[in-house]
N, CA, C and O atoms as CSV, one atom per row, in Angstrom:
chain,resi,resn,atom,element,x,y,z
A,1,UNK,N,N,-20.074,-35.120,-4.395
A,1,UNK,CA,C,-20.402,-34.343,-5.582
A,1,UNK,C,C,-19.710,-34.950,-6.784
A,1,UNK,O,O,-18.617,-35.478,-6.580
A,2,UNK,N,N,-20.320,-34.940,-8.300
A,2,UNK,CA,C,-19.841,-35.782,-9.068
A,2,UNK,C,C,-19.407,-34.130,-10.092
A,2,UNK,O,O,-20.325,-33.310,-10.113
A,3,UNK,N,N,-18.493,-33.856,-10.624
A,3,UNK,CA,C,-17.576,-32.524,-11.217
A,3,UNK,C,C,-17.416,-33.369,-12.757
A,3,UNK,O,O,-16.919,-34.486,-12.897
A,4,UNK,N,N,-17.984,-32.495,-13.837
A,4,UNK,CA,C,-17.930,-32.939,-15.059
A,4,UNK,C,C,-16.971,-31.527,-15.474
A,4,UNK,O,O,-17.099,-30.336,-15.190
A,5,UNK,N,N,-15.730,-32.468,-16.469
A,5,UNK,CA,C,-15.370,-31.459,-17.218
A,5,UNK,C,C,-15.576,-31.299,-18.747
A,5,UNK,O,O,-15.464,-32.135,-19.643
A,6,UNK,N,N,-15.862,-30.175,-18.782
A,6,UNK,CA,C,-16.270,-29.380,-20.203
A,6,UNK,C,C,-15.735,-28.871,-20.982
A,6,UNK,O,O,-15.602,-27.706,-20.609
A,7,UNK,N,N,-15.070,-29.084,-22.414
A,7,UNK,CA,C,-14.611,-28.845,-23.133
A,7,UNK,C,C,-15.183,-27.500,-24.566
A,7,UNK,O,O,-15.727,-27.729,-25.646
A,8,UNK,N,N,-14.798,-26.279,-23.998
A,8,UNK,CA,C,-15.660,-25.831,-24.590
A,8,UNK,C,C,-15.039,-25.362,-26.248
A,8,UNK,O,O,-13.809,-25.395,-26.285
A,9,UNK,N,N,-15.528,-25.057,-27.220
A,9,UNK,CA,C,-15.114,-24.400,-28.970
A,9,UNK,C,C,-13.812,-24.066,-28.687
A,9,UNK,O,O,-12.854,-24.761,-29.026
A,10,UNK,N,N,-13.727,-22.950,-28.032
A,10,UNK,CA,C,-12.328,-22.631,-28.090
A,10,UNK,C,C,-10.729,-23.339,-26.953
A,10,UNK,O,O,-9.626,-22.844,-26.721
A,11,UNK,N,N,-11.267,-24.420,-26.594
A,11,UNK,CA,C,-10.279,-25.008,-26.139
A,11,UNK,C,C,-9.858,-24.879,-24.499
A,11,UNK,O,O,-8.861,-25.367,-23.967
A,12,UNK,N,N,-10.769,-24.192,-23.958
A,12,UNK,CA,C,-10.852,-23.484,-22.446
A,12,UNK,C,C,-11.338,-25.174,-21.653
A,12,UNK,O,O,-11.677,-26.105,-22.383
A,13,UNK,N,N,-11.305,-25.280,-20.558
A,13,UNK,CA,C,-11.890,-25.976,-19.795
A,13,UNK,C,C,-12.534,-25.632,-18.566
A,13,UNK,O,O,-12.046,-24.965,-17.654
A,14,UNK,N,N,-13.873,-26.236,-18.631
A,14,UNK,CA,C,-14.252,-25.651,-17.884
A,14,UNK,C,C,-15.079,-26.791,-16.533
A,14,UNK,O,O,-15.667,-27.761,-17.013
A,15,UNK,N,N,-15.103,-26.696,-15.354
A,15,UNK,CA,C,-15.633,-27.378,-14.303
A,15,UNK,C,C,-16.365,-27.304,-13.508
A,15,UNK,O,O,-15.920,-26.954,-12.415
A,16,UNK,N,N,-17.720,-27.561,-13.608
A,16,UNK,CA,C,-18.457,-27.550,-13.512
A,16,UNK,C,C,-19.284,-28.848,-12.570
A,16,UNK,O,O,-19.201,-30.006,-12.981
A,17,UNK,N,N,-20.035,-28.540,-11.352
A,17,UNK,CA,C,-20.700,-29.305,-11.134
A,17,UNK,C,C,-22.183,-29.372,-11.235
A,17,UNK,O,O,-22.910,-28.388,-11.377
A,18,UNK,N,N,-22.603,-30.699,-11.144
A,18,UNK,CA,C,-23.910,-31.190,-11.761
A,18,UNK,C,C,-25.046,-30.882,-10.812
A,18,UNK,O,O,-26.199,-30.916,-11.242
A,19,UNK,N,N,-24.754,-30.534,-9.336
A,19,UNK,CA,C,-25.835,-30.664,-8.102
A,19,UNK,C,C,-25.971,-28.971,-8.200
A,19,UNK,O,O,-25.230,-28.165,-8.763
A,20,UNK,N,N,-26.969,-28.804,-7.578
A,20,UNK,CA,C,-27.305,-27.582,-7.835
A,20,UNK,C,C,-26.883,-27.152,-5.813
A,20,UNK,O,O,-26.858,-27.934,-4.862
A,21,UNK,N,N,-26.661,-25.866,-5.840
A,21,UNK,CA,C,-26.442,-25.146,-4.343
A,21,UNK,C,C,-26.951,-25.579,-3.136
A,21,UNK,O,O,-28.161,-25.493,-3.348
A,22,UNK,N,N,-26.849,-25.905,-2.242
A,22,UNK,CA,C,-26.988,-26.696,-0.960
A,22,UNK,C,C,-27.581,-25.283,-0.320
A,22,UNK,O,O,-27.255,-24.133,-0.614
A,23,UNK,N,N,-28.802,-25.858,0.896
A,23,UNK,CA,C,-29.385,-24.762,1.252
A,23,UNK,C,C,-28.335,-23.971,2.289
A,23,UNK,O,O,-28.524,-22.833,2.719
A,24,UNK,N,N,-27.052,-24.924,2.633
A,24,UNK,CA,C,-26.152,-24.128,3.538
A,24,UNK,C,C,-25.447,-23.142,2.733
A,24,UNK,O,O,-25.212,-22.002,3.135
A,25,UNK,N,N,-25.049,-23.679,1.371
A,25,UNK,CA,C,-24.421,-22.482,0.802
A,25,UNK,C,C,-25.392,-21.391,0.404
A,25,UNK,O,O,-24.909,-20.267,0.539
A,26,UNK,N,N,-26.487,-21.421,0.003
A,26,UNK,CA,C,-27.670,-20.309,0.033
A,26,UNK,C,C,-27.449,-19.852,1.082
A,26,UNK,O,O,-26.895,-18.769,0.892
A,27,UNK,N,N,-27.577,-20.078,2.279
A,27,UNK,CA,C,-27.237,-19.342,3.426
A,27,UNK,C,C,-26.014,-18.374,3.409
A,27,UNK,O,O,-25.973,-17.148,3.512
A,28,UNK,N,N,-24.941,-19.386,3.232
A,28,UNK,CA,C,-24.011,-18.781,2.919
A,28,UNK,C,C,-23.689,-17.075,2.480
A,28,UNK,O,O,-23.424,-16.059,3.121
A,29,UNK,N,N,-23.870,-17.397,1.087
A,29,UNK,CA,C,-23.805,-16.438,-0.289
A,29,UNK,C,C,-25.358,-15.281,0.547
A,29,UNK,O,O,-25.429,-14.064,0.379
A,30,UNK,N,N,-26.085,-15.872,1.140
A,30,UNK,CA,C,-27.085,-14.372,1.366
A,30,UNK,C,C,-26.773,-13.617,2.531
A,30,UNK,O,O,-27.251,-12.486,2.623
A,31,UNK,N,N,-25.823,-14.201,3.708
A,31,UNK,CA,C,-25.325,-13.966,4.170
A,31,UNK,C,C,-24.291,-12.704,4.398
A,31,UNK,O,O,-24.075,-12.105,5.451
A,32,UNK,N,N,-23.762,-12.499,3.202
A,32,UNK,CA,C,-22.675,-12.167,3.066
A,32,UNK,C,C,-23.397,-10.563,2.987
A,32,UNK,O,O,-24.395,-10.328,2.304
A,33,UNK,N,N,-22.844,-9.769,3.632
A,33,UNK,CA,C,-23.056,-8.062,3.558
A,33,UNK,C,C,-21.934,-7.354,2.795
A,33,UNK,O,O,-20.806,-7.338,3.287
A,34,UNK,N,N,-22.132,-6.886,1.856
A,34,UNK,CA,C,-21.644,-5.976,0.739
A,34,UNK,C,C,-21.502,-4.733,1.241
A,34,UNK,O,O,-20.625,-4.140,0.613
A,35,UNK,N,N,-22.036,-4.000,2.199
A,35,UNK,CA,C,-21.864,-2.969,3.010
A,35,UNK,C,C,-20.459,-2.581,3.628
A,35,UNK,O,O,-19.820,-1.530,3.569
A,36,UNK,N,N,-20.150,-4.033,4.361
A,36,UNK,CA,C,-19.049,-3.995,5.431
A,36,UNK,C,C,-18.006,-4.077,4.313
A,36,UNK,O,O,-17.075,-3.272,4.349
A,37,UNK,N,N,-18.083,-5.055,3.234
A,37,UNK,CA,C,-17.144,-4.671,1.828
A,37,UNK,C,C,-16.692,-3.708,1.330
A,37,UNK,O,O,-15.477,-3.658,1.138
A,38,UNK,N,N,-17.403,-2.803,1.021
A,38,UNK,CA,C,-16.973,-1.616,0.285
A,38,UNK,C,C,-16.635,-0.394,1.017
A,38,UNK,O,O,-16.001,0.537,0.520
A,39,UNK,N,N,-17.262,-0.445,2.705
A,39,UNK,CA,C,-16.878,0.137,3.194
A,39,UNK,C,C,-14.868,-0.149,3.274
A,39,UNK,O,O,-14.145,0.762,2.871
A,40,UNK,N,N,-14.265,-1.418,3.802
A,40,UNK,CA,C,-13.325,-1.922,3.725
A,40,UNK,C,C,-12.426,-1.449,2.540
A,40,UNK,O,O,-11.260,-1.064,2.622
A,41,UNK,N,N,-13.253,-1.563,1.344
A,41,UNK,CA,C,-12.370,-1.309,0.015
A,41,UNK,C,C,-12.029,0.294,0.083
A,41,UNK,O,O,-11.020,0.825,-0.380
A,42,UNK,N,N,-13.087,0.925,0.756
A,42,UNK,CA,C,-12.781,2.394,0.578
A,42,UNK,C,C,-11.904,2.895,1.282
A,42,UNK,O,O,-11.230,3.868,0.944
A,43,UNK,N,N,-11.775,2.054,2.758
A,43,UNK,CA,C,-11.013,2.213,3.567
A,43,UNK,C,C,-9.474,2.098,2.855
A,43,UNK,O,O,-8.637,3.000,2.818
A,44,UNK,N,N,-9.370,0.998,2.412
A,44,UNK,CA,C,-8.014,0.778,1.888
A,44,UNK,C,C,-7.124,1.236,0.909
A,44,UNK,O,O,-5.905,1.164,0.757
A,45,UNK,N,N,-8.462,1.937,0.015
A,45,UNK,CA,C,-8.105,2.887,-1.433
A,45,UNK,C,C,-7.088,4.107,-0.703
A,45,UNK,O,O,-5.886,4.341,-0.821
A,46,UNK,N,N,-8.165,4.741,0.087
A,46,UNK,CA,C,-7.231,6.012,0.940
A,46,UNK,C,C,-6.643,5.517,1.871
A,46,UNK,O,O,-6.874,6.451,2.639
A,47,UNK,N,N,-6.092,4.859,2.447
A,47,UNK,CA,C,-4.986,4.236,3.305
A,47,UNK,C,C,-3.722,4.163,2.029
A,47,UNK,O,O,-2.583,4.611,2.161
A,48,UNK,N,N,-4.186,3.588,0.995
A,48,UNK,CA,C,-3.608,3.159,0.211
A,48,UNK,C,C,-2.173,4.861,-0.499
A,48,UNK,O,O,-0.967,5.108,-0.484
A,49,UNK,N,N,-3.826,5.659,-1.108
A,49,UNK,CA,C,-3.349,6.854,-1.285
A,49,UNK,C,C,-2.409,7.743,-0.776
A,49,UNK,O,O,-1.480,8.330,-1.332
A,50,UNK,N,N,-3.056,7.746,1.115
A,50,UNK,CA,C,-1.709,8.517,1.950
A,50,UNK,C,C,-0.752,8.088,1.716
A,50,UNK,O,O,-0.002,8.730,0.981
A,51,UNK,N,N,-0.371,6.896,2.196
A,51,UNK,CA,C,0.481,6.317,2.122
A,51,UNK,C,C,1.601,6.276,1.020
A,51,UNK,O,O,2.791,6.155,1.311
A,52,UNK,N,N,1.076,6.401,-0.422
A,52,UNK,CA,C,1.714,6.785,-1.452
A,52,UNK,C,C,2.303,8.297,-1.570
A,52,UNK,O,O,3.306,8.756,-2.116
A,53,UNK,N,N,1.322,8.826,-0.878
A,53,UNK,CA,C,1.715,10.700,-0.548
A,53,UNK,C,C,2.775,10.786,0.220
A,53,UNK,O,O,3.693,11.605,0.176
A,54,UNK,N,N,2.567,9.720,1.071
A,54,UNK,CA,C,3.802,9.293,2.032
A,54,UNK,C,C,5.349,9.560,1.906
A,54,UNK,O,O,6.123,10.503,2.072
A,55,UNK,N,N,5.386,8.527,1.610
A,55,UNK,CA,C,6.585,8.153,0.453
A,55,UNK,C,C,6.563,8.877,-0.614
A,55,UNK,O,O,7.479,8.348,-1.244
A,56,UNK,N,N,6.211,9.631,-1.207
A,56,UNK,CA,C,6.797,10.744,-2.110
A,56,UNK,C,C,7.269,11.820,-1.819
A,56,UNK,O,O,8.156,12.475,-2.365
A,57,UNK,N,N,6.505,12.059,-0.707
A,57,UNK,CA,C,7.059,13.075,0.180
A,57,UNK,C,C,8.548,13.115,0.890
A,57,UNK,O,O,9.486,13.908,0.802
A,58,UNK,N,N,8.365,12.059,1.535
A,58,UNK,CA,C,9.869,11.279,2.003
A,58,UNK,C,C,10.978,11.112,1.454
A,58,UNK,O,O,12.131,11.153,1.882
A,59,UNK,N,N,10.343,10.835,0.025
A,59,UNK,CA,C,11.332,11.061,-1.056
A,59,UNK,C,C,11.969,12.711,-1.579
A,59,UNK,O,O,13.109,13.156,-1.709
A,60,UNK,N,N,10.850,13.182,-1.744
A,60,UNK,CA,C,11.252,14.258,-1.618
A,60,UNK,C,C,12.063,15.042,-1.215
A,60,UNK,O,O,12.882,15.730,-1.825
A,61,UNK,N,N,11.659,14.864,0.699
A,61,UNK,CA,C,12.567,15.423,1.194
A,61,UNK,C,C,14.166,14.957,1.226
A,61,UNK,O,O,15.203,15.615,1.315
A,62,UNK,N,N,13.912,13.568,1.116
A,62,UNK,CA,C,15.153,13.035,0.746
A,62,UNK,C,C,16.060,13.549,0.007
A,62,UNK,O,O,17.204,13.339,0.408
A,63,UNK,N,N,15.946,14.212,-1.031
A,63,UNK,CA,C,16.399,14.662,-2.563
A,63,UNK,C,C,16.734,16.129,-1.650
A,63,UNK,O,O,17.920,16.457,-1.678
A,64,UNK,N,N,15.857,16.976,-0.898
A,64,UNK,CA,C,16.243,17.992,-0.633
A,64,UNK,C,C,17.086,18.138,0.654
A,64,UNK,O,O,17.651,19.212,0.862
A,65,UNK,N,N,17.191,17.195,1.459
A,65,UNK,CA,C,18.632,17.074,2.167
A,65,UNK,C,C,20.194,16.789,1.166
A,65,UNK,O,O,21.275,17.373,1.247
A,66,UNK,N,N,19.812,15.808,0.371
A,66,UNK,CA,C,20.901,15.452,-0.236
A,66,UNK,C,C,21.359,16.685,-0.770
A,66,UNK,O,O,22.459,17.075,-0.376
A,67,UNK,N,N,20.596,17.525,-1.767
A,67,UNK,CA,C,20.929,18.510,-2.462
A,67,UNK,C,C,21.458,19.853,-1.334
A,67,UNK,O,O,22.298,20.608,-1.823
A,68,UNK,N,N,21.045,20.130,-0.019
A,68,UNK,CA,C,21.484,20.328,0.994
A,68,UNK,C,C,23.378,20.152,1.177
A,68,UNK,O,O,24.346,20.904,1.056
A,69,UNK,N,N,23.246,19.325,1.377
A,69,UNK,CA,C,24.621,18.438,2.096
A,69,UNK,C,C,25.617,18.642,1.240
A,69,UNK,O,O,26.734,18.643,1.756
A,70,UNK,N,N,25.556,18.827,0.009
A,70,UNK,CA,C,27.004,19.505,-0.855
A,70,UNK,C,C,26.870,20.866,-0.706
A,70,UNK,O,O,27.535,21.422,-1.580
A,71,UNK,N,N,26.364,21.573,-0.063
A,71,UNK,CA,C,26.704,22.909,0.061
A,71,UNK,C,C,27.281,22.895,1.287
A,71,UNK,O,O,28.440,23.309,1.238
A,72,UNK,N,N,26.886,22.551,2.459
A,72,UNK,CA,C,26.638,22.397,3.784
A,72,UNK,C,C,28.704,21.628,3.469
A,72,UNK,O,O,29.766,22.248,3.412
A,73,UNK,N,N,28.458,20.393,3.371
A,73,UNK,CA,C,29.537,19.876,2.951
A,73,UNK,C,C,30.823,21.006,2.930
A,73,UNK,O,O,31.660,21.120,3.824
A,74,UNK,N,N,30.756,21.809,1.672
A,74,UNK,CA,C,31.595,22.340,0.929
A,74,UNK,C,C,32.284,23.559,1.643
A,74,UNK,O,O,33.470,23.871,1.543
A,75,UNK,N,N,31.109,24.318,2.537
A,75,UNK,CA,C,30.925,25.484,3.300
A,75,UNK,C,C,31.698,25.443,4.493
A,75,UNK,O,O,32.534,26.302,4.771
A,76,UNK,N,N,31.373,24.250,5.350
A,76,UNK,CA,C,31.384,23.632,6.949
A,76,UNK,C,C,32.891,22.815,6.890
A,76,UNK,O,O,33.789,22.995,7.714
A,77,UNK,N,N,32.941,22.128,6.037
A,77,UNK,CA,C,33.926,21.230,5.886
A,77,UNK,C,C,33.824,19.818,6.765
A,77,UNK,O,O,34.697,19.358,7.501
A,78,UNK,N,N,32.552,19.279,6.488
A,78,UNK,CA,C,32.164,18.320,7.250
A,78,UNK,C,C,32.560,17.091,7.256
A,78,UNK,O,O,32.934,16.732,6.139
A,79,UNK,N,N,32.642,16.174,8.185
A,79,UNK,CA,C,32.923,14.677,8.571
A,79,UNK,C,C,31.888,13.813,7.428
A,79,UNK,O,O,30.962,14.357,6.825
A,80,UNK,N,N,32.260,12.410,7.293
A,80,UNK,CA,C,31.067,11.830,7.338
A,80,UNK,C,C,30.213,11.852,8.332
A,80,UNK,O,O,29.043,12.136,8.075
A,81,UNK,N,N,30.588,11.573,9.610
A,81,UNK,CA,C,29.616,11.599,10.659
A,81,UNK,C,C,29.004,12.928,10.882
A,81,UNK,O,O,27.811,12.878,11.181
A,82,UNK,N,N,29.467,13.952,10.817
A,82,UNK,CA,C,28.673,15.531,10.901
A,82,UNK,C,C,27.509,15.353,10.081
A,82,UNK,O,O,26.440,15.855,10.428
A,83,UNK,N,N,27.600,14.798,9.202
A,83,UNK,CA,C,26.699,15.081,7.736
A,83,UNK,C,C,25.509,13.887,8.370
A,83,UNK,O,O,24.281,13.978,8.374
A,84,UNK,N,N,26.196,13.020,8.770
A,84,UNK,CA,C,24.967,11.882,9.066
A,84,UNK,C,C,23.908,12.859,10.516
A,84,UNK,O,O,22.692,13.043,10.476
A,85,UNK,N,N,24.627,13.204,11.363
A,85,UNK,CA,C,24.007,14.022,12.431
A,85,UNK,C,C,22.636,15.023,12.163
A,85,UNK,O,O,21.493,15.136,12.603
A,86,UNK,N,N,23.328,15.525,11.370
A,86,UNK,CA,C,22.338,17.039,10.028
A,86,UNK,C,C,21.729,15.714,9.435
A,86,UNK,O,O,20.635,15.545,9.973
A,87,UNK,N,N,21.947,14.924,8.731
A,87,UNK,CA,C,20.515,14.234,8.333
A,87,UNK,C,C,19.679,13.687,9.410
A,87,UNK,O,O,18.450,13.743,9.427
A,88,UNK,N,N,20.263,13.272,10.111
A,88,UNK,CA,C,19.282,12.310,10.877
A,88,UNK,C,C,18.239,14.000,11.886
A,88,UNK,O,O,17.315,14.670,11.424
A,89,UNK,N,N,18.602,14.071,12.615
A,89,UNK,CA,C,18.505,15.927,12.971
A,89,UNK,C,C,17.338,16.552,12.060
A,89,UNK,O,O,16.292,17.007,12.524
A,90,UNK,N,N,17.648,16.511,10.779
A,90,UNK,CA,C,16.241,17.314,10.108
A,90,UNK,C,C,15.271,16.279,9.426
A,90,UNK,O,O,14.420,16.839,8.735
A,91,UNK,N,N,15.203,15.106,9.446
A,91,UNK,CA,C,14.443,13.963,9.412
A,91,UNK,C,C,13.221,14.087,10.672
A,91,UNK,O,O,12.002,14.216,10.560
A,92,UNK,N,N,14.205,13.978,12.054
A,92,UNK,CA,C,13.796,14.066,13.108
A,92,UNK,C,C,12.482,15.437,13.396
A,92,UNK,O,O,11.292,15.367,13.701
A,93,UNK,N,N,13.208,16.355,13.180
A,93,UNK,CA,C,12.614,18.044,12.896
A,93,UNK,C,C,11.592,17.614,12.277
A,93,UNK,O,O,10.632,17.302,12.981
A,94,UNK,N,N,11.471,17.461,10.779
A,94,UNK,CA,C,10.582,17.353,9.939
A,94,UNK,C,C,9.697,16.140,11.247
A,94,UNK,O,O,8.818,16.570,11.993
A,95,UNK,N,N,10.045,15.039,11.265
A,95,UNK,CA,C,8.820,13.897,12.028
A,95,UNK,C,C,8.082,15.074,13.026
A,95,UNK,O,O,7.043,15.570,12.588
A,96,UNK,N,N,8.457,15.418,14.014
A,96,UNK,CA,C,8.369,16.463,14.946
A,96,UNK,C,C,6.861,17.136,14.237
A,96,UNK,O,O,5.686,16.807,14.396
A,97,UNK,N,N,7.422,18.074,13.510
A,97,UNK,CA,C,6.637,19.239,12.876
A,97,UNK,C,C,5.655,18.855,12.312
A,97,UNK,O,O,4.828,19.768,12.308
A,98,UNK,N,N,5.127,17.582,11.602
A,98,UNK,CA,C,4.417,16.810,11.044
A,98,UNK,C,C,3.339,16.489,12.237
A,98,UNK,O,O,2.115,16.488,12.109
A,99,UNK,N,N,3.931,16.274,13.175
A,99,UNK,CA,C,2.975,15.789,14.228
A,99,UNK,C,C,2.317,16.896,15.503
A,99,UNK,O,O,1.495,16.667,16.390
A,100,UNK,N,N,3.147,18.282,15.110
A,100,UNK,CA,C,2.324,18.421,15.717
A,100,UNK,C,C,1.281,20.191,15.161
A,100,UNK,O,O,0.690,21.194,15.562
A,101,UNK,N,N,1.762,19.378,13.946
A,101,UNK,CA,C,1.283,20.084,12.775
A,101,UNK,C,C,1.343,21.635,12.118
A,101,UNK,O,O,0.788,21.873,11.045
């Protein structure tokens, strides 16, 4: 294939070849199903979405253990390790309850 480059007004370049589409790439390009595409894209939008629900959530709860744990803390008179137990413990709970809805 012989590739001419093109210099266009505003200074862009552009590359371009001179042969026109090969009947394999026609094949190609008609080939191709747009169906199985967008199905895919839609798939991934809401994969995408939970997933963001996800993690906000997580976060969430995050924020509401922490805010937790200085009372709990203050009340109990807890270890570091007590406090790690109670987090890990209602992390766990919460996974639990999530699953079985």
């Amino acid at each position: 294939r012989s590739n001419s480059i093109q210099h266009s007004p505003n200074g862009m370049t552009d590359t371009s070849s001179r042969e026109s589409i090969t009947a394999e790439d026609a094949a190609l390009l008609s080939s191709t199903k747009t169906d199985k595409k967008t199905k895919l894209t839609w798939f991934v939008v809401v994969l995408s979405c939970v997933a963001a629900i996800g993690g906000f959530l997580f976060g969430y709860d995050t924020g509401v253990v922490s805010g937790a744990l200085i009372k709990l803390k203050a009340d109990f008179h807890l270890s570091d390790s007590d406090q790690e137990w109670i987090v890990g413990i209602a992390v766990a709970a919460a996974a639990l309850g999530a699953m079985l809805g």
